[in-house]
N, CA, C and O atoms as a printed pandas DataFrame, in Angstrom:
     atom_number atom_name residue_name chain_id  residue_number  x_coord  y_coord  z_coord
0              1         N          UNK        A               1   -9.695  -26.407   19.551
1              2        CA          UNK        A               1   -8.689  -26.053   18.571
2              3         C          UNK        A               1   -7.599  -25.190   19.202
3              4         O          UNK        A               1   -6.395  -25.368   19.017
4              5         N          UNK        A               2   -8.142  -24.236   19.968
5              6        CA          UNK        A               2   -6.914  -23.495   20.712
6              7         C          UNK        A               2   -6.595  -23.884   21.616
7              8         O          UNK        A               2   -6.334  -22.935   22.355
8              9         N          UNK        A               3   -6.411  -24.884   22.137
9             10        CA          UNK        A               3   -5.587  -25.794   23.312
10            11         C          UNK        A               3   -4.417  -26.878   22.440
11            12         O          UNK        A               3   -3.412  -27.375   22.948
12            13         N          UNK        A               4   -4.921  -27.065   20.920
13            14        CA          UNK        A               4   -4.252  -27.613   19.978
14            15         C          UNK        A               4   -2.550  -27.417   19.697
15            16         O          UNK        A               4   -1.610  -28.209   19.631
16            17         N          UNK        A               5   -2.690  -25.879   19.566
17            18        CA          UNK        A               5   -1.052  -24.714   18.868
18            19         C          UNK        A               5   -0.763  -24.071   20.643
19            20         O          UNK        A               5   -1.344  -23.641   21.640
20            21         N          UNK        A               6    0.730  -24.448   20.011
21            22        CA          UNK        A               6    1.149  -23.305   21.308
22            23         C          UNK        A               6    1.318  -21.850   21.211
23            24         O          UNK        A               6    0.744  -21.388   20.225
24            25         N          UNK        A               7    1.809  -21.163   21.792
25            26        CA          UNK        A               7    1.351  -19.562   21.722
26            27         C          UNK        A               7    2.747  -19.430   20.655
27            28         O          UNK        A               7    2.531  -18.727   19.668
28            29         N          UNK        A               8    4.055  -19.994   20.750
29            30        CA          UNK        A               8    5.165  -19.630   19.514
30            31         C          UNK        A               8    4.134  -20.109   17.649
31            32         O          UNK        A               8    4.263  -19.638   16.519
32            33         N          UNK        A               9    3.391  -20.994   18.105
33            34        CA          UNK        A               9    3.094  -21.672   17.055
34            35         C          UNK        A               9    1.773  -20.599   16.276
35            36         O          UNK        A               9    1.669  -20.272   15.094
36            37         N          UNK        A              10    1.028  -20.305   17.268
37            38        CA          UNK        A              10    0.135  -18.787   16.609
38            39         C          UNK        A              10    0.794  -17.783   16.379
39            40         O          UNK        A              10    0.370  -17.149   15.412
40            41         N          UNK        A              11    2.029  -17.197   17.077
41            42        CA          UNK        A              11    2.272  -16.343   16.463
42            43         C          UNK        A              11    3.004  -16.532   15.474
43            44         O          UNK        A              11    2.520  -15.918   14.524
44            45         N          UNK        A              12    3.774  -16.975   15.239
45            46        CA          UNK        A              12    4.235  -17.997   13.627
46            47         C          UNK        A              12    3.432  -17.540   12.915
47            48         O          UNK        A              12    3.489  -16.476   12.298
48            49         N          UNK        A              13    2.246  -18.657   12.954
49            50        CA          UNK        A              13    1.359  -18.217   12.097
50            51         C          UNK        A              13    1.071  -16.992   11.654
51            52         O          UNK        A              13    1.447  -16.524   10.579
52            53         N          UNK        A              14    0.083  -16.195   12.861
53            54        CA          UNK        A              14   -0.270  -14.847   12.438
54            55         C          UNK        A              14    1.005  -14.100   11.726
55            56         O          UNK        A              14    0.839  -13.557   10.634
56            57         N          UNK        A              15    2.269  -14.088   12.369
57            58        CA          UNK        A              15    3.175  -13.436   11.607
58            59         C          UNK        A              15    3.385  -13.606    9.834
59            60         O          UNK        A              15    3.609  -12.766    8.962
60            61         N          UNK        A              16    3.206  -15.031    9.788
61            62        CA          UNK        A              16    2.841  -15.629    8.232
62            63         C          UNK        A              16    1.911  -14.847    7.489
63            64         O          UNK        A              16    1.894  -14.272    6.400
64            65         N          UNK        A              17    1.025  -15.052    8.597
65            66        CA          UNK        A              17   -0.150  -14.807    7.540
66            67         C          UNK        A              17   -0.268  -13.525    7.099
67            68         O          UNK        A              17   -0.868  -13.238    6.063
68            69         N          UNK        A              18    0.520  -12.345    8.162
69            70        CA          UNK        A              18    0.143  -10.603    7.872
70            71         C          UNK        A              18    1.602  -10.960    6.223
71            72         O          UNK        A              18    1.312  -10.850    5.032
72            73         N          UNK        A              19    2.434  -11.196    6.552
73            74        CA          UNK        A              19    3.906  -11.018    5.648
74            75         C          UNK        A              19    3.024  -11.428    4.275
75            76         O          UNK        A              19    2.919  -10.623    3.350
76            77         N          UNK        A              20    2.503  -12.541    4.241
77            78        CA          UNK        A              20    1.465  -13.069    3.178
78            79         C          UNK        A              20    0.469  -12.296    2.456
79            80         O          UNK        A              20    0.405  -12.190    1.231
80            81         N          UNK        A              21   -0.067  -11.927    3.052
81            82        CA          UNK        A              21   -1.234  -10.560    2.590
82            83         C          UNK        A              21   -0.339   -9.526    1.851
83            84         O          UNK        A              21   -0.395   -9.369    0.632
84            85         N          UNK        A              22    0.681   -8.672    2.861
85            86        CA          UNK        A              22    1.462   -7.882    2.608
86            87         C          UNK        A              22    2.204   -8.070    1.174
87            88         O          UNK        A              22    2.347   -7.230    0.286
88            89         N          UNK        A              23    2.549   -9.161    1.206
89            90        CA          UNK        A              23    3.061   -9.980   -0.224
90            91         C          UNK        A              23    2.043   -9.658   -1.909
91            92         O          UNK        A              23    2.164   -9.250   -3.064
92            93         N          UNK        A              24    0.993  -10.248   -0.846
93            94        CA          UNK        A              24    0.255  -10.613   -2.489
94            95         C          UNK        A              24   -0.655   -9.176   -3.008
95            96         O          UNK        A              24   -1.101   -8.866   -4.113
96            97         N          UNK        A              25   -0.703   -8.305   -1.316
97            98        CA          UNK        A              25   -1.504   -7.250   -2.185
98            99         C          UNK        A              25   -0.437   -5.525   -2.598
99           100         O          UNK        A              25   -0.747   -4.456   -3.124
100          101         N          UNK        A              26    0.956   -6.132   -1.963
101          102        CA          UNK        A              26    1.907   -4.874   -2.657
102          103         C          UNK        A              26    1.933   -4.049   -3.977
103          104         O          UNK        A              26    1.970   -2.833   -4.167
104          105         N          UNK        A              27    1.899   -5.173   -4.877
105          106        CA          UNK        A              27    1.299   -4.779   -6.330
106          107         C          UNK        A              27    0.180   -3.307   -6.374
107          108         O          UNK        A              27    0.529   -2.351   -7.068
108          109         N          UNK        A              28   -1.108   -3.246   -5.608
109          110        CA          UNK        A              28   -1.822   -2.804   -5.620
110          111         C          UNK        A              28   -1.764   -1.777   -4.826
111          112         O          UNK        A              28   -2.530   -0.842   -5.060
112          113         N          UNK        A              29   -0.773   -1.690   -3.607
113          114        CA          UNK        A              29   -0.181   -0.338   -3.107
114          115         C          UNK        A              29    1.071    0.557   -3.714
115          116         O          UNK        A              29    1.316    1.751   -3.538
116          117         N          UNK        A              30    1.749   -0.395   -4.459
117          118        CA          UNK        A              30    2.648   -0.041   -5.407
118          119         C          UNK        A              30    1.733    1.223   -6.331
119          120         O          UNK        A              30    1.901    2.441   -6.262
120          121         N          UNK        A              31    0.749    0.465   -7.178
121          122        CA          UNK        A              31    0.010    0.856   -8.321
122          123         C          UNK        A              31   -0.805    2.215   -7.580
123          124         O          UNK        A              31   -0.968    3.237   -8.248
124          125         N          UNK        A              32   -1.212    2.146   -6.395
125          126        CA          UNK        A              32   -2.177    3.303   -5.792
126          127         C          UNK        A              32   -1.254    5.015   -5.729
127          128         O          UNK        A              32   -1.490    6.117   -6.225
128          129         N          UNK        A              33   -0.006    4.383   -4.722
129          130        CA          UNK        A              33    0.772    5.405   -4.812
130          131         C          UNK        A              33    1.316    6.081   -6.089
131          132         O          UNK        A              33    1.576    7.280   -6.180
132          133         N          UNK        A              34    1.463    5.088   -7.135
133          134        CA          UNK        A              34    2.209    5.564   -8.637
134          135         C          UNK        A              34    1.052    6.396   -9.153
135          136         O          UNK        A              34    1.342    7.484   -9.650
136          137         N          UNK        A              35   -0.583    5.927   -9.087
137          138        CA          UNK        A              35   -1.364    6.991   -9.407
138          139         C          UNK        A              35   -1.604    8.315   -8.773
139          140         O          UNK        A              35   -1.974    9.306   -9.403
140          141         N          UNK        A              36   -1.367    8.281   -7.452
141          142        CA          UNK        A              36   -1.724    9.227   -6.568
142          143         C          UNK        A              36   -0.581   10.412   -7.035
143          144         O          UNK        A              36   -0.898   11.569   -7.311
144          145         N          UNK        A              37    0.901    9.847   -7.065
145          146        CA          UNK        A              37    1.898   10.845   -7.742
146          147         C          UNK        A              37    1.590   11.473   -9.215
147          148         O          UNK        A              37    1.623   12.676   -9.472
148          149         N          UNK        A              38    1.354   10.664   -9.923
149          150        CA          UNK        A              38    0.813   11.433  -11.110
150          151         C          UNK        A              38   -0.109   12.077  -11.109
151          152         O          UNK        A              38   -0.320   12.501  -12.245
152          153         N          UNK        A              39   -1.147   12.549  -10.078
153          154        CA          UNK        A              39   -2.436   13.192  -10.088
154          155         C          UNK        A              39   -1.759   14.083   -9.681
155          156         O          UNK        A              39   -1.831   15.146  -10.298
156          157         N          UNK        A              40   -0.900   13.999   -8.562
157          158        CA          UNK        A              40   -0.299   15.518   -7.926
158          159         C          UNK        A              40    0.811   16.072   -8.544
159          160         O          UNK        A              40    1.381   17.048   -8.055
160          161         N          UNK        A              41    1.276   15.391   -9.867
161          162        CA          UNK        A              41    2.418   16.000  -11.078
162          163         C          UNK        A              41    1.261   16.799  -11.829
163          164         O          UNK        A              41    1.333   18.024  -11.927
164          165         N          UNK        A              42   -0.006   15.945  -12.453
165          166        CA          UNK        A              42   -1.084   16.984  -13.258
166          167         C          UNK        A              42   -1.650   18.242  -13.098
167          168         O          UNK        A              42   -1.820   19.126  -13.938
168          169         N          UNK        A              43   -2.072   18.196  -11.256
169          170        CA          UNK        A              43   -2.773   19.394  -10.543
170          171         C          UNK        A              43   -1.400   20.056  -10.410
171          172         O          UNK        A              43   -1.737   21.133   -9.918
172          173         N          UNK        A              44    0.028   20.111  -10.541
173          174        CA          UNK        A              44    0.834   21.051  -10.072
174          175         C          UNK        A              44    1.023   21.375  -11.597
175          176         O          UNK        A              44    1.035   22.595  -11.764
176          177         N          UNK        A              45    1.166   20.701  -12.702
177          178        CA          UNK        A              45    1.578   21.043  -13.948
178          179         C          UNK        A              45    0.564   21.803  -14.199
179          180         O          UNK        A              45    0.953   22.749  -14.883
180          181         N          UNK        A              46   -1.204   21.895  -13.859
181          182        CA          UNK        A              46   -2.378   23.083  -14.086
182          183         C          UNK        A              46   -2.098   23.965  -13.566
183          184         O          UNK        A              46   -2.312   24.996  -14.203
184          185         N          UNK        A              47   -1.457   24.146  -12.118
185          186        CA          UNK        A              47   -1.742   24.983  -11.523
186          187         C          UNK        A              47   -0.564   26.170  -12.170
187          188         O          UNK        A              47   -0.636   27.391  -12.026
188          189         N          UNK        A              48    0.584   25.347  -12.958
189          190        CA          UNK        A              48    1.800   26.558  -13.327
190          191         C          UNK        A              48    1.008   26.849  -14.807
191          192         O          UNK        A              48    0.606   27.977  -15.088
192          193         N          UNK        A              49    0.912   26.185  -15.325
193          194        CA          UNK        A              49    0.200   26.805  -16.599
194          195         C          UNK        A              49   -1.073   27.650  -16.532
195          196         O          UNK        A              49   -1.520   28.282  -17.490
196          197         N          UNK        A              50   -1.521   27.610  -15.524
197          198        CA          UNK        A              50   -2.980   28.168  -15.143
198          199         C          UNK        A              50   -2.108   29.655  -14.497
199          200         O          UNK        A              50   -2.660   30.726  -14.749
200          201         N          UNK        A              51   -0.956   29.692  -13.792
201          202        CA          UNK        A              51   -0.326   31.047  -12.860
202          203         C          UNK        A              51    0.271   31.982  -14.352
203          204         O          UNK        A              51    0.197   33.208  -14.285
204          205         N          UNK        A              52    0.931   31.233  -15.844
205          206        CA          UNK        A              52    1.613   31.252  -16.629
206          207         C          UNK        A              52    0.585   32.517  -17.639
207          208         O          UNK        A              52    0.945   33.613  -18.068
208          209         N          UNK        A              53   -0.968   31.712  -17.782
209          210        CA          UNK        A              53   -1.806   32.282  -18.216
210          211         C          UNK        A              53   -2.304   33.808  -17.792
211          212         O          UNK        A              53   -2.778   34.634  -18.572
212          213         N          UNK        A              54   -2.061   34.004  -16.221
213          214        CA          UNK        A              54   -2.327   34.725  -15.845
214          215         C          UNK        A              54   -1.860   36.101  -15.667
215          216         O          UNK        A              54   -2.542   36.907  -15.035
């Protein structure tokens, strides 16, 4: 099979195939980071109401 593709023709590919992944699972790094910011808006919004209390 690998005497089949030439070396422009794998990397083609592989280049395809990472852009592809990258593609279909963005959604889900999109969604990770948007939670990760709101956890660190909550713990900073405790931490002033928690300094406020004090």
């Amino acid at each position: 099979m690998f005497g089949r593709l030439t070396l422009p023709q794998l990397l083609f590919a592989s280049i395809l195939g990472i852009a592809g992944g990258i593609y279909i699972y963005q959604p889900i790094f999109e969604q990770y980071s948007r939670e990760q910011k709101e956890l660190k808006e909550k713990v900073k919004w405790a931490q002033e109401s928690q300094e406020k209390k004090s």
